[in-house]
GUVEXTI-319087 format. One record per atom (N, C-alpha, C): x, y negated, z. Coordinates in steps of 0.05 Angstrom, whole numbers, plus 32768, in hexadecimal, padded with zeros to 4 digits. Each point is the difference from the previous one (the first is absolute). Example, Ala and Ser with C-alpha at 12.3 -4.5 7.8 and 13.67 -1.06 7.14 Angstrom:
<recs>
81088072809C7FEE7FE8800080127FE880007FF97FEB7FF280107FE880017FF17FEA800E
</recs>
This chain:
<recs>
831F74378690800C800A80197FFA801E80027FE6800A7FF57FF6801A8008801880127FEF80057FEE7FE3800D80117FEF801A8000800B800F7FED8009801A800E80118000800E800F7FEC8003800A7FFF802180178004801A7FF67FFE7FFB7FE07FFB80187FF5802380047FED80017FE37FF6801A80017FEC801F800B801780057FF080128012800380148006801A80027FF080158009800380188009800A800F7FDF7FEA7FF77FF5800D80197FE6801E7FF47FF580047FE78007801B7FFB7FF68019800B800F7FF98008801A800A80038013800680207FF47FEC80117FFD7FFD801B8000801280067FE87FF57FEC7FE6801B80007FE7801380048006800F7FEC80108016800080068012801A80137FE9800A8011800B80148009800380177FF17FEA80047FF37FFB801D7FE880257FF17FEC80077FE8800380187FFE7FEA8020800E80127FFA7FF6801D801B8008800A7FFB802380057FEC800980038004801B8008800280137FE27FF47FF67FEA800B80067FE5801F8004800580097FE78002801F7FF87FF8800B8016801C7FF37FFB8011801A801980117FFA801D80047FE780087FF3800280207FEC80147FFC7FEC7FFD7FEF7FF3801680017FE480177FFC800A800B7FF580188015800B80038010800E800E7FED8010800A800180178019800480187FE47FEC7FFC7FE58005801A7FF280157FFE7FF0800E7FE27FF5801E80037FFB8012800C80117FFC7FF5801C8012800D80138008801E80007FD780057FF8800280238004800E80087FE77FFB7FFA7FE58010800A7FF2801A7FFE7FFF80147FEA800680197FFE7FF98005801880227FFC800580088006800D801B8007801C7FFC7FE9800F7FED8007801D7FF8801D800B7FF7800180128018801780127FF67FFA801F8002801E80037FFC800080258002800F800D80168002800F80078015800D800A800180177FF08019800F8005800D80167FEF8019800D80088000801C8000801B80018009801580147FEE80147FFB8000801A800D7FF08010800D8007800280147FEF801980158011801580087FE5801580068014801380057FEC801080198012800780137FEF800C8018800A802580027FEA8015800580148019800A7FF4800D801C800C800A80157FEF800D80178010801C7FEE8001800F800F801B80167FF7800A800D801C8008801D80017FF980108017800580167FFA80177FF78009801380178005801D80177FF57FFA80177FEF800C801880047FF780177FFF80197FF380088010800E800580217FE88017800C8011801180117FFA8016800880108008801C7FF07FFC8011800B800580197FF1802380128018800E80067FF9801380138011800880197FE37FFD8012800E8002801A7FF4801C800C8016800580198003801C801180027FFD801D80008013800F7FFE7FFA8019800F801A800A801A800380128009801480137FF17FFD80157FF5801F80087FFB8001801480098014800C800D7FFA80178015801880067FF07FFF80198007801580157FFB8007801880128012800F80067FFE801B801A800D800A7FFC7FF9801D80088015800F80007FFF801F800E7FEC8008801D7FF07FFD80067FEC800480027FEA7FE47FFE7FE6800880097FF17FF2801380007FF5801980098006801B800D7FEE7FF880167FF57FF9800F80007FF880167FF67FED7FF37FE17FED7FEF800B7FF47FFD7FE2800B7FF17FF380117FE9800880157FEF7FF1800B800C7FEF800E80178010801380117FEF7FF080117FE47FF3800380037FF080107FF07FF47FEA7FE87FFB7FED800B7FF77FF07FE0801F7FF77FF680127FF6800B801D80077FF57FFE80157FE67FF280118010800D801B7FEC7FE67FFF7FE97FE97FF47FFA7FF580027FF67FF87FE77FEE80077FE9800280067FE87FF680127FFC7FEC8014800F7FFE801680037FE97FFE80107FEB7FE9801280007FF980187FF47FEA7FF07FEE7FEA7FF180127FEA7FF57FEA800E7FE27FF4801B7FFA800180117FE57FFA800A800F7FE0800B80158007800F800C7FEA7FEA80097FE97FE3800A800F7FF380027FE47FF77FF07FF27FF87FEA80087FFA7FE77FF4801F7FF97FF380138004800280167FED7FF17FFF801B7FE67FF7801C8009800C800C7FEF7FE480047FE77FEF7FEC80057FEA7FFA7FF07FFE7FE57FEE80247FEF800980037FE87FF57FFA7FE380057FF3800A801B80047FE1800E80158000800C800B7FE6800B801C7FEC80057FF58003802B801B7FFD80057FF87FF3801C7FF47FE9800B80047FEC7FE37FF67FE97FFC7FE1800180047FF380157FFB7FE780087FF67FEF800C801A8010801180147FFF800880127FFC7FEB801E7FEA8000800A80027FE6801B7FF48018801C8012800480187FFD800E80157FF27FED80167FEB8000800A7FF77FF280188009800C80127FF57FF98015800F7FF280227FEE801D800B80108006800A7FF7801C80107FFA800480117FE6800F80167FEA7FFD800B80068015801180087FFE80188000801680187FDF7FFE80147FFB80157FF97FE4800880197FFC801B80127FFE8000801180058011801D7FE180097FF87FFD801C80077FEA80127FF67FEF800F801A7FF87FF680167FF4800C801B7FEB801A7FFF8009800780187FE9801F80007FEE7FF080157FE6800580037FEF7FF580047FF2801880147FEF7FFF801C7FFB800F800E7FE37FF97FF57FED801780127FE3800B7FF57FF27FED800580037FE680127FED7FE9800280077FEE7FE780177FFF7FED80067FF57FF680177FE78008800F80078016801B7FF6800E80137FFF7FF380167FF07FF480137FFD7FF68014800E80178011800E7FF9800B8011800D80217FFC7FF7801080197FFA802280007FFE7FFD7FF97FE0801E7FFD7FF280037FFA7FE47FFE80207FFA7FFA7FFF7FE97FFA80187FF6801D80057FEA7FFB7FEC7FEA801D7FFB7FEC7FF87FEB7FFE80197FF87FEB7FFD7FE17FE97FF580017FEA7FF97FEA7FF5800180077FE3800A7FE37FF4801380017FEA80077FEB7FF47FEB80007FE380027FE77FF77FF67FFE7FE9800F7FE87FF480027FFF7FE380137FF37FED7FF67FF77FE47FF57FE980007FFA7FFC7FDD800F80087FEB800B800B7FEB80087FFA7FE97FF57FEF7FE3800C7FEA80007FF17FFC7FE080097FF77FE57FF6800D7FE880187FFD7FE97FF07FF47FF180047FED7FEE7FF27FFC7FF3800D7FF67FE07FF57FFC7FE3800C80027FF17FEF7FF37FE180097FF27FF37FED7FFD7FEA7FF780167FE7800F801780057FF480127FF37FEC801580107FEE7FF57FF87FEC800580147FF680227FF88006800B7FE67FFF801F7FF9800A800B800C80177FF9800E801B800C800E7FF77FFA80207FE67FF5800C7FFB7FFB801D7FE7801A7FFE7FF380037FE77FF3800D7FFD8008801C8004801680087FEE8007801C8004800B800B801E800B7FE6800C8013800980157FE9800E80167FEB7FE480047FEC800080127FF4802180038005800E7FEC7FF880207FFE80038013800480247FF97FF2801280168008800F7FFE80197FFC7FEE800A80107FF9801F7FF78013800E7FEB801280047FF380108005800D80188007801680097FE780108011800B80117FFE800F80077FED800A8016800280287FF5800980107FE180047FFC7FF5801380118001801A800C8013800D7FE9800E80157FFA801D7FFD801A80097FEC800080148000800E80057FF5801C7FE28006800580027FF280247FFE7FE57FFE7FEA7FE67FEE80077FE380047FE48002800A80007FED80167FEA7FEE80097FFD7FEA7FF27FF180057FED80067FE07FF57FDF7FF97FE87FFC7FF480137FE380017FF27FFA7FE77FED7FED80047FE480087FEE7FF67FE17FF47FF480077FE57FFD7FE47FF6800180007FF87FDA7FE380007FF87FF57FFF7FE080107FE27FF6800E800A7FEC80137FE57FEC7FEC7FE98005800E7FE77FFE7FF27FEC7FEF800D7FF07FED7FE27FF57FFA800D7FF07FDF7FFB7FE6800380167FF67FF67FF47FDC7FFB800B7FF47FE87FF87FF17FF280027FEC7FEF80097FE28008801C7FFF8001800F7FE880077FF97FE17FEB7FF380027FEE7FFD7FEE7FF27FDC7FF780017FF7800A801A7FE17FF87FFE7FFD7FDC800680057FEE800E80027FF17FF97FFA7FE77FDE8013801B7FF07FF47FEE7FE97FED800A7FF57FFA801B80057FE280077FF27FE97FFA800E80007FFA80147FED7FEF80077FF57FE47FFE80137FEF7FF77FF77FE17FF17FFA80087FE58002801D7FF87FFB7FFA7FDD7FF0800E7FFF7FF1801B80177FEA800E7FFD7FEA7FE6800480027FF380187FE87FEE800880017FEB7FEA800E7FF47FF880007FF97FDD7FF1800D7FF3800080167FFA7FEB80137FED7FF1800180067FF2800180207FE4800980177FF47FE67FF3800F7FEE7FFD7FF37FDD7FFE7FF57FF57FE8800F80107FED7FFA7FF97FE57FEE801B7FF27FFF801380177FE780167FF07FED7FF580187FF07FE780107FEE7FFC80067FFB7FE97FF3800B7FF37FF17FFE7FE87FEB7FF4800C7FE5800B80117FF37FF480137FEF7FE5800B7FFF7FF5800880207FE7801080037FEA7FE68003800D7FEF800E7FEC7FE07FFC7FF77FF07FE6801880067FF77FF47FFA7FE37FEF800F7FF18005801680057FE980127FF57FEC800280097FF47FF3801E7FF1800380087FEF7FE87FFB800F7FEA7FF97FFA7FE27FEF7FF2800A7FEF801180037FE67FF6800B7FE27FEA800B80067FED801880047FF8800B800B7FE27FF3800580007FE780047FF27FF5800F7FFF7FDF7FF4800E80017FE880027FEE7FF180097FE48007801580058009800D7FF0801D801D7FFC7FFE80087FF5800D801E7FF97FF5800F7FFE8022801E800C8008800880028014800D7FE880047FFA7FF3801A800E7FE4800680188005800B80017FEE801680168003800B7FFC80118016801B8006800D8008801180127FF77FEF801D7FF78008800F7FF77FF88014800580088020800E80177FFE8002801380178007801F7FF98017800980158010801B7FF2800A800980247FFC80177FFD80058015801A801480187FF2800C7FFD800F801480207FF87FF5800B80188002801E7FF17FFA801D8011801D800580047FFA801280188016800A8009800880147FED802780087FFB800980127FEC7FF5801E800D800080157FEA7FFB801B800A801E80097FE5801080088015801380177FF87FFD801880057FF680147FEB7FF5801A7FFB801080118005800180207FFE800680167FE47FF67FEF7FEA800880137FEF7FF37FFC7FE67FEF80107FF67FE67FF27FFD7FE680107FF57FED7FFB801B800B7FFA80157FF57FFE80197FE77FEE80037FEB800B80077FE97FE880067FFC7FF3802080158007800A7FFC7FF5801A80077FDE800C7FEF7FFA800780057FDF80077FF67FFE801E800A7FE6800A7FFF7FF8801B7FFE7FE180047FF27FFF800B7FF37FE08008801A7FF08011801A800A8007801A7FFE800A801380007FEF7FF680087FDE802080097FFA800A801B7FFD800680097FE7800F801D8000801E7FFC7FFF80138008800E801880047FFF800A80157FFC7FF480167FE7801C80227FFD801C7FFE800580008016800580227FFA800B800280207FF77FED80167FF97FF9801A8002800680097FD8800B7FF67FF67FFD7FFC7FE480127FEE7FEE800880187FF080177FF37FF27FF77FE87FF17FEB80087FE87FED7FEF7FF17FE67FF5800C80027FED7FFE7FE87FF380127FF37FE67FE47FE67FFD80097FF77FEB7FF67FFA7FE3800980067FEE80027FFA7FE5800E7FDF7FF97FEB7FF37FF780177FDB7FEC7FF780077FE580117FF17FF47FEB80007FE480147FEB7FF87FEE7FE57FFA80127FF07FEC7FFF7FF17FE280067FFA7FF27FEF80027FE480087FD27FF97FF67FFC7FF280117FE37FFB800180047FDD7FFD7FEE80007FE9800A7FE37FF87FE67FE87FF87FFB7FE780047FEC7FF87FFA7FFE7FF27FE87FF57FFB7FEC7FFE7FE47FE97FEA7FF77FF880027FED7FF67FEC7FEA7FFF7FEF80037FE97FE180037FF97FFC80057FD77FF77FF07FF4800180047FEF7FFE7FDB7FF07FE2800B7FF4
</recs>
């Protein structure tokens, strides 16, 4: 009897020293098949403009509202004709909706007082796929200045009408140069890359070109003929 007091317990204790064995051993399979990596991939393409839009603005001013009507009349046909005589189409040419504003003189407390004049204002905008030719104009438009135009004109832009597909085949490349760097980071470590486990795309950055500027939002140039598209992808896999 004395001796079962003694056998009981150590059999007991066996048995427990056997299950807490067995669930280290498989707490450290767990831990091993569990290891991964993360890694991330980028892929960079230059892209060349192939639409080019530039816009202008009349701003006329005149003691009456007929008075300045009349006057962008006379100044509206003058900046129409240089643009056609630079080779764009009327087709090419789009006139917005035109903007009457009453101009007040204001007394020394700061009182809105009598109309002073008008001033109209008028978009122009042309735009064209030869985007060299939005480039030059954007320059020389400069000289109607010479001839009495109010017509102020705001910096070209550029876009690339086909981004759409460079974007499923840059982040293609972002995806398969972070597959690349995992494996090397396998090898490396004498390790072999499993499977794919988890993948984040970064937001695109559309550059200049040569540009190091990025944004946690997104770059959109619009300021640049040649631009570069980045697209990065942060990816996880599994190592054998």
């Amino acid at each position: 009897m004395q001796n079962n007091r003694f056998i009981i317990p150590a059999i007991i204790s066996g048995i427990c020293f056997i299950i807490v064995a067995v669930i280290l051993a498989g707490g450290l399979r767990k831990f091993n098949s569990d290891q991964s990596i993360s890694v991330t991939g980028s892929a960079k393409q230059v892209i060349i403009s192939d639409l080019g839009i530039l816009r202008g603005t009349f701003n006329i001013s005149a003691s009456t509202a007929q008075d300045a009507y009349r006057e962008l009349e006379r100044q509206r046909p003058l900046v129409i004709n240089f643009l056609k005589s630079k080779g764009f189409k009327d087709a090419d040419i789009d006139l917005k909706t035109i903007s009457v504003y009453p101009q007040y003189n204001f007394g020394a407390n700061g009182q809105q007082l009598d109309i002073r004049s008008y001033a109209i204002n008028q978009m122009l905008e042309v735009s064209a796929k030869d985007v060299n030719l939005i480039k030059t104009v954007s320059i020389s438009i400069a000289s109607l200045f010479e001839q009495g135009i109010n017509f102020n004109v705001n910096p070209p832009e550029y876009y690339y009408t086909k981004l759409s597909d460079v974007k499923i085949k840059i982040q293609a490349e972002a995806a398969k140069d972070a597959m690349v760097r995992g494996e090397k980071v396998a090898e490396a470590t004498n390790r072999k890359l499993g499977s794919l486990t988890g993948a984040r795309m970064g937001v695109l950055q559309i550059t200049p070109e040569n540009s190091n500027q990025t944004s946690d939002y997104g770059i959109n140039d619009v300021s640049s003929i040649r631009k570069e598209i980045t697209a990065v992808v942060s990816a996880n896999f599994e190592i054998e």
